[in-house]
N, C-alpha and C positions, 0 to 999 in steps of 0.2 A: 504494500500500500504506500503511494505519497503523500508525505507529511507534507510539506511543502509546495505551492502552485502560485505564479505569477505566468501572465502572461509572454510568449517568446518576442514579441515585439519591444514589452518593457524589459526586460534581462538583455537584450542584442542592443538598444538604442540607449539607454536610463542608466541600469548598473554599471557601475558604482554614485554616479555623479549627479544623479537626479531621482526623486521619490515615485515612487508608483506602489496601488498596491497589489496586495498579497492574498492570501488563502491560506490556511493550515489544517491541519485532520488534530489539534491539541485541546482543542474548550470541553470535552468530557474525560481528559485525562486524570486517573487519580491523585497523579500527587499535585493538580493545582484544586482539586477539592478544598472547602473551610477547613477541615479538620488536620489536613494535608500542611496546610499553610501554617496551621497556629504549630505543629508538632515545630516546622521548620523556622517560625517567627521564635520558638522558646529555648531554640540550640543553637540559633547562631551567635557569633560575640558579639557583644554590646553595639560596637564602632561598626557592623555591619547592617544595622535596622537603624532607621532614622523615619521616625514620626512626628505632627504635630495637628494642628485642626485641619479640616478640611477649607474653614470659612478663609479663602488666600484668594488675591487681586490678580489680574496677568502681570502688572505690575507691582508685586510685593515686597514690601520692604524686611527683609531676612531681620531684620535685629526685632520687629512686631508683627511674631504670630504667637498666636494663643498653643499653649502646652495642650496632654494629654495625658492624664494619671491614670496609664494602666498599663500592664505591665504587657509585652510586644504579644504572646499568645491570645492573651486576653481582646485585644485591642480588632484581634482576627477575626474573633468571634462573634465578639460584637458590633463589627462592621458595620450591618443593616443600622443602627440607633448611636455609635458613640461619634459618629460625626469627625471623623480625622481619614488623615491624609497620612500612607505608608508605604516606604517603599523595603522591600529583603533585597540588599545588596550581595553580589558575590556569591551567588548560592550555587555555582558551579561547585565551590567546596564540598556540596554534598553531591557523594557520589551517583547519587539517583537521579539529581536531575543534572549534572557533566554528560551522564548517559543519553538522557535523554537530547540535551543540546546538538552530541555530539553526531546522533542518528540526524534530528534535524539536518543540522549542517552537511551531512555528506548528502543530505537528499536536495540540498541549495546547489553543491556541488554539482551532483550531476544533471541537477536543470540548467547548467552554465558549460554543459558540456566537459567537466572535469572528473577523474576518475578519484579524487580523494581530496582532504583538506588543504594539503600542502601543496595540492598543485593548485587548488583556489586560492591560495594566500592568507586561507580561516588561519590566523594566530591569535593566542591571550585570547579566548572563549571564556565569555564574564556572561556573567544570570542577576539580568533585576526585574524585582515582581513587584508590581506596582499592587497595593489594596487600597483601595480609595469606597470612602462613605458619599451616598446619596450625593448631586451635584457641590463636589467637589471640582477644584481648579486646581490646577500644578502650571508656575507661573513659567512666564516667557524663561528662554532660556538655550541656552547651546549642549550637547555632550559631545564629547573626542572620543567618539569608539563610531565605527560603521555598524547601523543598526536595523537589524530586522523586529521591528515590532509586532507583537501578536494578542490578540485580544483575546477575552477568555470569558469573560462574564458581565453580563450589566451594556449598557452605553458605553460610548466614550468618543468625541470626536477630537484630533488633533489638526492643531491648523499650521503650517508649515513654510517659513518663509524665506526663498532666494537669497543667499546676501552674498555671493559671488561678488559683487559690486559694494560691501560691505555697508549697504544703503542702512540697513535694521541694528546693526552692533558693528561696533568700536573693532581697531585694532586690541585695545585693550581689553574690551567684551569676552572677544575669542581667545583670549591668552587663558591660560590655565596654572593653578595657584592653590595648595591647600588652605590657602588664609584667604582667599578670595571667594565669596559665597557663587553658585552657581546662576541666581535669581536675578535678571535684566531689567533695565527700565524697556516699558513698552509703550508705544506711543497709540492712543484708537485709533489715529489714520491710516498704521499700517497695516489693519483686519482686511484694509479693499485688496491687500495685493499679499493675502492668505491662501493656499494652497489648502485646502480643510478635506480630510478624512472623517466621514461617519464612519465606526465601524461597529459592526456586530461580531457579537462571538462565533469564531473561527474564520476571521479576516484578521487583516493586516496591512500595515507601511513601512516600506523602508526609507528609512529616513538618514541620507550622508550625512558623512562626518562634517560637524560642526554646521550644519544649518539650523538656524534657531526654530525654536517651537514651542506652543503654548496647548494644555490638553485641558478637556472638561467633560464631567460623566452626566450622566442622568440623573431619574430619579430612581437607580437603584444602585446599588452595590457593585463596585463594577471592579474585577481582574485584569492584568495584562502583564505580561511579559517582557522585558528590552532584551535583546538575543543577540549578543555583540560581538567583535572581531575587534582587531585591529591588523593591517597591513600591512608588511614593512614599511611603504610609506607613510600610512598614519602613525606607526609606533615611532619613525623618525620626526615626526613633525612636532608631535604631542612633546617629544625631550625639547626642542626650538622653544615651541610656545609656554614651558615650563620655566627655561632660560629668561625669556623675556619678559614676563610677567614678574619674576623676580628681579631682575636687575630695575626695571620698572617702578617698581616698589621702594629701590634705592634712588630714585630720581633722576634712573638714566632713562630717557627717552632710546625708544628700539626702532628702526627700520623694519617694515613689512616683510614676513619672510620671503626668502625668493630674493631681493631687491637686491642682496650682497651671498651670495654662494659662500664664499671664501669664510667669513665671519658664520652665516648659519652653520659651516661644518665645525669649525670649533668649538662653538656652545652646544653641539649636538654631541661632539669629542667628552666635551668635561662635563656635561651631566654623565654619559655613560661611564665614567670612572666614578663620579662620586655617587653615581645609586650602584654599583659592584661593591661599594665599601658600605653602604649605608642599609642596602637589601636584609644582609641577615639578620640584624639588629631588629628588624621590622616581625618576625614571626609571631609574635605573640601579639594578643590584643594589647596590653598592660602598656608593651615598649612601644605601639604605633600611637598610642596617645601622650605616652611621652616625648617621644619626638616631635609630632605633631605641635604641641604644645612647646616644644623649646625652641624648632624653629621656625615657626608660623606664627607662634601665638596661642591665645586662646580660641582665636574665630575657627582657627580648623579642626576644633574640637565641637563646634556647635552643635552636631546633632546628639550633643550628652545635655544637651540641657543648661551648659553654663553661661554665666554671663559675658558677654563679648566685649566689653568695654571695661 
């Protein structure tokens, strides 16, 4: 059976570089079941679940939203009435749904005419499981991973938009930063030139790397999956836009990537030395919040709850 169906016209003309969508055979799969999800909401580490209310603007300002007092299993169940906003990051960790991704993906694969992952370019296979209560919003916003998004449960429309021309976000928007919140200003007049998916469960969009997006569900309860890769070219980029958004931060003004070759290899050089040094120190939850916290800040600790200022 295929898990996976998009059209051959959008995979020959689209993929990678522009959105269309998808199809899936996953919205009656067990492990995204409620009971499924709270087992995997109550095992993962802490720094990997990040919740807060549902009531968020497209435009929200990351330092004012409203908490959620209940612990991340709890919070799964009562989805239908506790009115927040959740997402399980990383849940490739568990091996049952790595499994599952990784069936997905070779069946992306061979709809692209590829006989396995690695001659697709599927690298770094990350799982985030969006649960979102009754008309909830998740605000404007960019992600650095190539994404095949898959809906599962409830409503949910995402609206999607061009910035090739970086007309919607900043040079510094698309930079990437763990002390940088993910959450954009959004302007209403850019909705007229929104690319917007309705989807029902067992659709989908793929949505490239780094074009921004804003999502919103029903009035029900509503599942989705982010089902992600990185390329070697995205995995090179995302070290560039980590480089820049820190130096950035020091009040050096950066060049658009691309504008100077010579210089983006360098800082794409000395990130990959200092995360080979910095990588093992990270295994533990305990240590990624500490680090985090020594050298980011508090803010890259945000979804614990603390205060950022």
């Amino acid at each position: 059976m295929s898990i996976f169906g998009a059209s051959k016209t959008d995979l020959d003309k689209k993929f990678p570089d522009q959105p269309f969508g998808t199809c899936h055979e996953l919205a009656e799969h067990p492990l995204f079941s409620v009971s499924a999800l709270a087992e995997l909401a109550g095992g993962l580490d802490r720094d990997r679940v990040e919740f807060c209310s549902c009531d968020m603007d497209r435009s929200q300002d990351p330092d004012n939203v409203a908490s959620i007092d209940l612990a991340p299993a709890e919070i799964v169940r009562q989805i239908e009435t506790c009115g927040a906003w959740m997402v399980l990051k990383r849940v490739e960790s568990d091996p049952r749904y790595m499994a599952l991704m990784q069936d997905y993906f070779l069946d992306v694969a061979k709809s692209l005419g590829k006989s396995s992952l690695e001659e697709a370019g599927f690298e770094d296979l990350q799982g985030f499981i969006f649960v979102s209560s009754p008309n909830s919003t998740t605000p404007f916003h960019v992600d650095h991973e190539e994404n095949l998004f898959i809906h599962l449960a409830g409503d949910k429309t995402m609206h999607i938009f061009d910035n090739r021309d970086y007309e919607f976000a900043s040079d510094a928007d698309m930079e990437a930063y763990p002390g940088q919140h993910r959450n954009l200003t959004f302007d209403d007049a850019y909705q007229t030139s929104a690319d917007s998916y309705r989807l029902a469960p067992g659709e989908g969009v793929f949505v490239p790397f780094t074009w921004p997006h804003w999502v919103e569900t029903g009035d029900k309860p509503a599942i989705s999956m982010q089902m992600t890769w990185k390329s070697p070219t995205v995995q090179r980029m995302n070290k560039l836009l980590f480089v820049n958004a820190w130096l950035r931060r020091r009040g050096l003004p950066q060049a658009r990537p691309g504008s100077r070759p010579w210089l983006d290899g360098g800082k794409v050089a000395a990130y990959t030395m200092a995360r080979a040094i910095v990588e093992p120190l990270r295994r533990s939850e305990r240590s990624r919040r500490l680090l985090r916290g020594l050298f980011f800040g508090r803010r890259a600790n945000y979804y614990y709850g603390e205060p950022t200022t």
